[in-house]
Residue frames relative to the residue before (quaternion, step in Angstrom):
aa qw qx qy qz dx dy dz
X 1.0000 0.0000 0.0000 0.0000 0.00 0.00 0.00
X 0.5847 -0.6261 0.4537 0.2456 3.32 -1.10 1.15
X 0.4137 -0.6817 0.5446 0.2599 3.99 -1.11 0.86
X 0.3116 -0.6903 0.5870 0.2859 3.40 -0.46 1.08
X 0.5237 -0.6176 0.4765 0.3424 3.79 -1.41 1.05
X 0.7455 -0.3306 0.4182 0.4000 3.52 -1.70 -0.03
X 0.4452 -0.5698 0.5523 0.4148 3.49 -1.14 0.55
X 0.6014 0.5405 -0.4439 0.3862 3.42 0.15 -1.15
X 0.7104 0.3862 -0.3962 0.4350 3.85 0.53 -1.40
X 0.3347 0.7232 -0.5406 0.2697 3.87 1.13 -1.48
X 0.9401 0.1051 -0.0560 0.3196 2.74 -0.82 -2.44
X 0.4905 0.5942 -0.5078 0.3853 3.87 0.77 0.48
X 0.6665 0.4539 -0.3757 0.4568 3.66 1.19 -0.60
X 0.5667 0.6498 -0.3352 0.3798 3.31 1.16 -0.79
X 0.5929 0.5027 -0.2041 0.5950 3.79 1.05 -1.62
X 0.8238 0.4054 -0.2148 0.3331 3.74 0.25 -0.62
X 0.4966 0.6392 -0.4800 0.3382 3.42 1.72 -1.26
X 0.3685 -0.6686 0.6160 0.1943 3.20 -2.22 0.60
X 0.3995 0.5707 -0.3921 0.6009 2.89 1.74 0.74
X 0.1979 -0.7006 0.6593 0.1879 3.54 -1.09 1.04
X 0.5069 -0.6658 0.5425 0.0741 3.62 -1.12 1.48
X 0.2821 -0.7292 0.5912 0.1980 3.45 -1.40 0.25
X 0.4045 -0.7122 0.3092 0.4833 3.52 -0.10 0.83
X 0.5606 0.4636 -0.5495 0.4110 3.88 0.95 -0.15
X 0.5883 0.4746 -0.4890 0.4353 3.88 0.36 -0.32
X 0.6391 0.3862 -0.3676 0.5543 4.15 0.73 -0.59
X 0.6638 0.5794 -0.3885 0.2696 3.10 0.21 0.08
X 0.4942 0.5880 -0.1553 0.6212 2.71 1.52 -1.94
X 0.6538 0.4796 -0.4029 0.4246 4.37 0.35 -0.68
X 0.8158 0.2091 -0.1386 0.5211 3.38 0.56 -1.20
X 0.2580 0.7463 -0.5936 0.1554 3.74 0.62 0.72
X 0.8001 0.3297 -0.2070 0.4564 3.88 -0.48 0.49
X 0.5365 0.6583 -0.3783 0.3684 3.55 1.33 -0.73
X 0.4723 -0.6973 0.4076 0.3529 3.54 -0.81 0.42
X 0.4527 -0.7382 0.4203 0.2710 4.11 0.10 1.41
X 0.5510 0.5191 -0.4561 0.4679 4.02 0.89 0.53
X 0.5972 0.5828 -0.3166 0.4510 3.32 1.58 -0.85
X 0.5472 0.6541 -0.3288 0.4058 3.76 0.81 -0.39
X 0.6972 0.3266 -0.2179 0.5998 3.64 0.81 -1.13
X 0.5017 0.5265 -0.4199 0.5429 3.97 0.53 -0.67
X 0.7948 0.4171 -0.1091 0.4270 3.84 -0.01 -1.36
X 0.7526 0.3280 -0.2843 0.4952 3.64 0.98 -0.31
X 0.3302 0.6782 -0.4501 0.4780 3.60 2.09 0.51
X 0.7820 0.3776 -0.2195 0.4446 3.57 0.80 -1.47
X 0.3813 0.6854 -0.5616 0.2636 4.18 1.08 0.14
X 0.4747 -0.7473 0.4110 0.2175 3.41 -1.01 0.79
X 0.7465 -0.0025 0.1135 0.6556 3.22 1.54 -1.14
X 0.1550 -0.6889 0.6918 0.1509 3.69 -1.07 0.00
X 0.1925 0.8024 -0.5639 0.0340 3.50 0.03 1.17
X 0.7307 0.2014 -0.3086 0.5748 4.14 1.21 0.94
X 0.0085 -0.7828 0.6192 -0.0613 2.80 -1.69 0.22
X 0.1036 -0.6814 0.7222 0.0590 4.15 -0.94 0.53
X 0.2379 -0.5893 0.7701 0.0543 3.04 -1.66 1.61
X 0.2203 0.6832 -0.6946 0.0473 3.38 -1.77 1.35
X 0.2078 0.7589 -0.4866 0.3797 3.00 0.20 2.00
X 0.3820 -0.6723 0.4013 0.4909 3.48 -0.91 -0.84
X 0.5335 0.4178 -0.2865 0.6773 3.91 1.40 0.13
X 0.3316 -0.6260 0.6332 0.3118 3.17 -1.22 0.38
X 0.2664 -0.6628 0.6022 0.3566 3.68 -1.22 0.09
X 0.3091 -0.7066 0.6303 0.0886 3.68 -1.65 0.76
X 0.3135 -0.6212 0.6988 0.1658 2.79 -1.89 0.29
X 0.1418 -0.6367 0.7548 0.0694 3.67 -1.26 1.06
X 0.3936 -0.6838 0.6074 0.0925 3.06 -1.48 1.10
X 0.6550 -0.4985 0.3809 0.4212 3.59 -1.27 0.37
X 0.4590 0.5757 -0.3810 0.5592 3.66 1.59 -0.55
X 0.4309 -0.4853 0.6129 0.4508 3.86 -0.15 -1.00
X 0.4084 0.6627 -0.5376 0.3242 3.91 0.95 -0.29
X 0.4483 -0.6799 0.5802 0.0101 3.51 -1.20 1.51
X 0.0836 -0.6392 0.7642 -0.0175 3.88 -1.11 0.89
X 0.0900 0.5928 -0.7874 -0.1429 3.61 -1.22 0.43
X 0.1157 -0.7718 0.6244 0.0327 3.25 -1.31 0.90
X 0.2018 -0.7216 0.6074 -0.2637 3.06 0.24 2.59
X 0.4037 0.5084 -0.6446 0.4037 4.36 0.20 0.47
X 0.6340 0.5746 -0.4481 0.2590 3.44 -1.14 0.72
X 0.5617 -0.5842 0.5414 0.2238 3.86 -0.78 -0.25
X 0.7543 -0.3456 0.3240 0.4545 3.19 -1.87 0.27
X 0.6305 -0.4155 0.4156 0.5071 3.86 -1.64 0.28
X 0.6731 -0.5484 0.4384 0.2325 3.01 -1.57 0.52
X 0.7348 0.4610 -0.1231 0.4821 3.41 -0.39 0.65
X 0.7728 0.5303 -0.2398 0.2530 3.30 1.35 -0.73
X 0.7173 0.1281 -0.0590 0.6823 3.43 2.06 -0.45
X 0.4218 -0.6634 0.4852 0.3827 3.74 0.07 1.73
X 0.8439 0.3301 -0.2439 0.3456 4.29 0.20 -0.55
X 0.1952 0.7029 -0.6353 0.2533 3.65 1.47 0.60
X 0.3497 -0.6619 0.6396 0.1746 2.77 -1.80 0.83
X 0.0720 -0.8056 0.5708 0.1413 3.84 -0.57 -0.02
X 0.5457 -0.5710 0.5894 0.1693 3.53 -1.38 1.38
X 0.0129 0.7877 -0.6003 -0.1376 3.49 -1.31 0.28
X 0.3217 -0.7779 0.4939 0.2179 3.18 -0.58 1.50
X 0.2906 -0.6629 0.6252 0.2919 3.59 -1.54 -0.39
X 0.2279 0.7527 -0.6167 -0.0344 3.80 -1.44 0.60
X 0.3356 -0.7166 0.5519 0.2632 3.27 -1.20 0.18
X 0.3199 -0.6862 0.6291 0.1761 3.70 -1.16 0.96
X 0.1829 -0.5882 0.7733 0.1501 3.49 -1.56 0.25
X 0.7580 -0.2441 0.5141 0.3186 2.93 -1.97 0.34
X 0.8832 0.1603 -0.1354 0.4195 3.46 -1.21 1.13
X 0.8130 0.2989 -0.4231 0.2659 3.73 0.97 -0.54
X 0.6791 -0.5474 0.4018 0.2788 3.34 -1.72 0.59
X 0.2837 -0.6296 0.7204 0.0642 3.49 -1.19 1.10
X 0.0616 -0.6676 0.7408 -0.0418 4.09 -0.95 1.48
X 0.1251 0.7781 -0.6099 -0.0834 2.77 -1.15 0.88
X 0.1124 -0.8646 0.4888 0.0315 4.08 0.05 0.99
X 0.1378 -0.7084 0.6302 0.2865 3.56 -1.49 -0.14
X 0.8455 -0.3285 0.1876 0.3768 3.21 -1.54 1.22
X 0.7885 0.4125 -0.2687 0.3688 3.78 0.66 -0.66
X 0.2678 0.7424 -0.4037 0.4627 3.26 1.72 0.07
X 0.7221 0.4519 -0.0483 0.5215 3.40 0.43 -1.97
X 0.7483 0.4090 -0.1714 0.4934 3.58 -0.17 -1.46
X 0.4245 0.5129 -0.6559 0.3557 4.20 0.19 -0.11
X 0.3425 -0.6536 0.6449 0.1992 3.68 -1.49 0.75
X 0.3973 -0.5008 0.7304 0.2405 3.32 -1.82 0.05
X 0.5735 -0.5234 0.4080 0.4803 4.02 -0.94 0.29
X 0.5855 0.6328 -0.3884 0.3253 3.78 1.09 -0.15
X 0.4156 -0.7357 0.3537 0.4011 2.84 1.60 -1.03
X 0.3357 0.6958 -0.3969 0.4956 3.06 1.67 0.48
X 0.4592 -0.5838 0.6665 0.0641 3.67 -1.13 1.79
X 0.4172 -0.5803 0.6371 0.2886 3.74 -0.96 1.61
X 0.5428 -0.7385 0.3898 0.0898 3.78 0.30 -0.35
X 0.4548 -0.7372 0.3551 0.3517 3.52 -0.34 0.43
X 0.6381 0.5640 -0.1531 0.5013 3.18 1.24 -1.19
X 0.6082 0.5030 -0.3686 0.4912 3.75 1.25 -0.11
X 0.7716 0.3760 -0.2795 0.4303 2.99 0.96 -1.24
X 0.3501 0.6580 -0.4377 0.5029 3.88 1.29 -0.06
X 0.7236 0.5830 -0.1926 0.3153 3.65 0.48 -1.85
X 0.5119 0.6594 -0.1108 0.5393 3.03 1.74 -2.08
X 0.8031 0.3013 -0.1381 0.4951 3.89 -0.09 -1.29
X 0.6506 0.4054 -0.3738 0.5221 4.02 0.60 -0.31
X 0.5652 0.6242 -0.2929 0.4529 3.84 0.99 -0.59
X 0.7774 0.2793 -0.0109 0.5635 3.19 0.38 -1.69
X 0.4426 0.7875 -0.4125 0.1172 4.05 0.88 -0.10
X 0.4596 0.6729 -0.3026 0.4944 3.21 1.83 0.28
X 0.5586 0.6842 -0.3563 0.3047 2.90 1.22 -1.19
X 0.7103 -0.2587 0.6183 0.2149 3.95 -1.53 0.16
X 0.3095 -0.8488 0.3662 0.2227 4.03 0.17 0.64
X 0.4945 0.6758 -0.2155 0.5023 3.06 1.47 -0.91
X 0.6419 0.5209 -0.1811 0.5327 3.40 0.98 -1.21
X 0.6098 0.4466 -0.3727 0.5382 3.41 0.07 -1.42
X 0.7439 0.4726 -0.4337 0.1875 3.70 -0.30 -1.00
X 0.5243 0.5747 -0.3721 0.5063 2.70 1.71 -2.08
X 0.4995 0.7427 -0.3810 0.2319 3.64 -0.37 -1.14
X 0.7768 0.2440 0.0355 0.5795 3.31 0.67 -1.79
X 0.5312 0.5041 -0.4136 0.5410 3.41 1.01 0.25
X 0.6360 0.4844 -0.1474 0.5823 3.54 0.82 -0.82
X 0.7005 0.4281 -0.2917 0.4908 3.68 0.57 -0.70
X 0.7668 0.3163 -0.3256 0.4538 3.59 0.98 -1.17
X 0.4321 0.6069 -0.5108 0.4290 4.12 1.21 -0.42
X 0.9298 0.1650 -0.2769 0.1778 3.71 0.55 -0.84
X 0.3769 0.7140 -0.4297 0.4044 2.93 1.65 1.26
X 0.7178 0.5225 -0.0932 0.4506 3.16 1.79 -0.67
X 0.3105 -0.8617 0.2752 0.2921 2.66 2.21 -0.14
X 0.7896 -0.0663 -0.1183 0.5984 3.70 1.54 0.97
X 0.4463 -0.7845 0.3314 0.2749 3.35 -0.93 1.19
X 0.3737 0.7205 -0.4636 0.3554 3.70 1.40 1.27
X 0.0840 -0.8655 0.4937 0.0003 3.42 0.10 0.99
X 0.1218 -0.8288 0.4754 0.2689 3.52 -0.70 -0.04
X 0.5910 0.4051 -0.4250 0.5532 3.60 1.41 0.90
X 0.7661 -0.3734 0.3000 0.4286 3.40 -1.26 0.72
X 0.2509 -0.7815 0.5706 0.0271 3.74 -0.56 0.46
X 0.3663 0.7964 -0.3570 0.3228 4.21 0.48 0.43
X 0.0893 -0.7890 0.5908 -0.1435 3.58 -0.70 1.36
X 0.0708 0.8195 -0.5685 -0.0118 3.62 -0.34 0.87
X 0.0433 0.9097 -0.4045 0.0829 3.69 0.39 0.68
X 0.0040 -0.8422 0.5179 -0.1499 3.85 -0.32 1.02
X 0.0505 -0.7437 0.6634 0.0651 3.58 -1.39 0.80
X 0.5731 -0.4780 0.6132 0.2590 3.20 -1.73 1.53
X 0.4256 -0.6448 0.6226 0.1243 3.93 -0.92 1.30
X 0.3649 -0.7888 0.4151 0.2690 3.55 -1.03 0.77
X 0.8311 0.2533 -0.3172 0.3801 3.07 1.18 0.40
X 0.0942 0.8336 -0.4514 0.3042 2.44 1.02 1.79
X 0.6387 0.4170 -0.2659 0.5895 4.09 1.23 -0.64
């Protein structure tokens, strides 16, 4: 039986492959591994230079400028046609900037006007505040979109996954 590789190497081939993955194949990689080892192990990645978006939002990258990445390479939602193809995009991170990652209900929560909090707010919201202490930043936008909607009862999925590239990480 084949030696599964180092985690550390795992998730660096994974972040790096020029091969866009299915999350059941990542899975199927990190089945058994202990799920603390993932965030510890994605501290020591050198670079993130690809990536495929299959979602309904793209996720971005704010720079330590406030300078905005939408990373839109990728394909229909996952899951929706066993033979989707998917585009891989390429980017480069720096020290300090902030991987968002959101579903559609993040954005789309209404106000009683019917105004959508919006993509571009919540872009505006995370490049503004991108100093901020993650934890914060999230609270923040939790708190920003409850009081556009005017209560924190949504009726679409609600989810924020949000991560910075460590500066001494290169």
């Amino acid at each position: 039986m084949a030696e599964k590789p180092s985690y550390p190497n795992l998730v660096r081939q994974l972040l790096q492959s020029k091969t866009v993955m299915t999350l059941q194949q990542i899975r199927h990689e990190l089945a058994g591994r202990p799920r603390s080892s993932l965030f510890r192990d994605l501290q020591k990645v050198e670079i993130l230079t690809s990536y495929s978006h299959a979602g309904h939002n793209p996720p971005f990258i704010v720079g330590l400028d406030g300078h905005v990445k939408m990373l839109s390479k990728g394909g229909l939602l996952l899951g929706i046609k066993a033979d989707a193809e998917y585009e891989e995009g390429e980017v480069s991170l720096n020290p300090g900037d902030i991987l968002f990652m959101y579903t559609d209900g993040v954005c789309e929560a209404m106000n009683c006007s019917e105004e959508e909090f919006g993509e571009n707010r919540l872009i505006k919201t995370v490049s503004t505040n991108r100093r901020l202490p993650l934890t914060d930043l999230v609270y923040l936008i939790e708190k920003e979109v409850e009081v556009h909607h005017g209560s924190n009862d949504y009726s679409d999925d609600f989810t924020m996954l949000v991560a910075r590239l460590k500066d001494d990480i290169l």
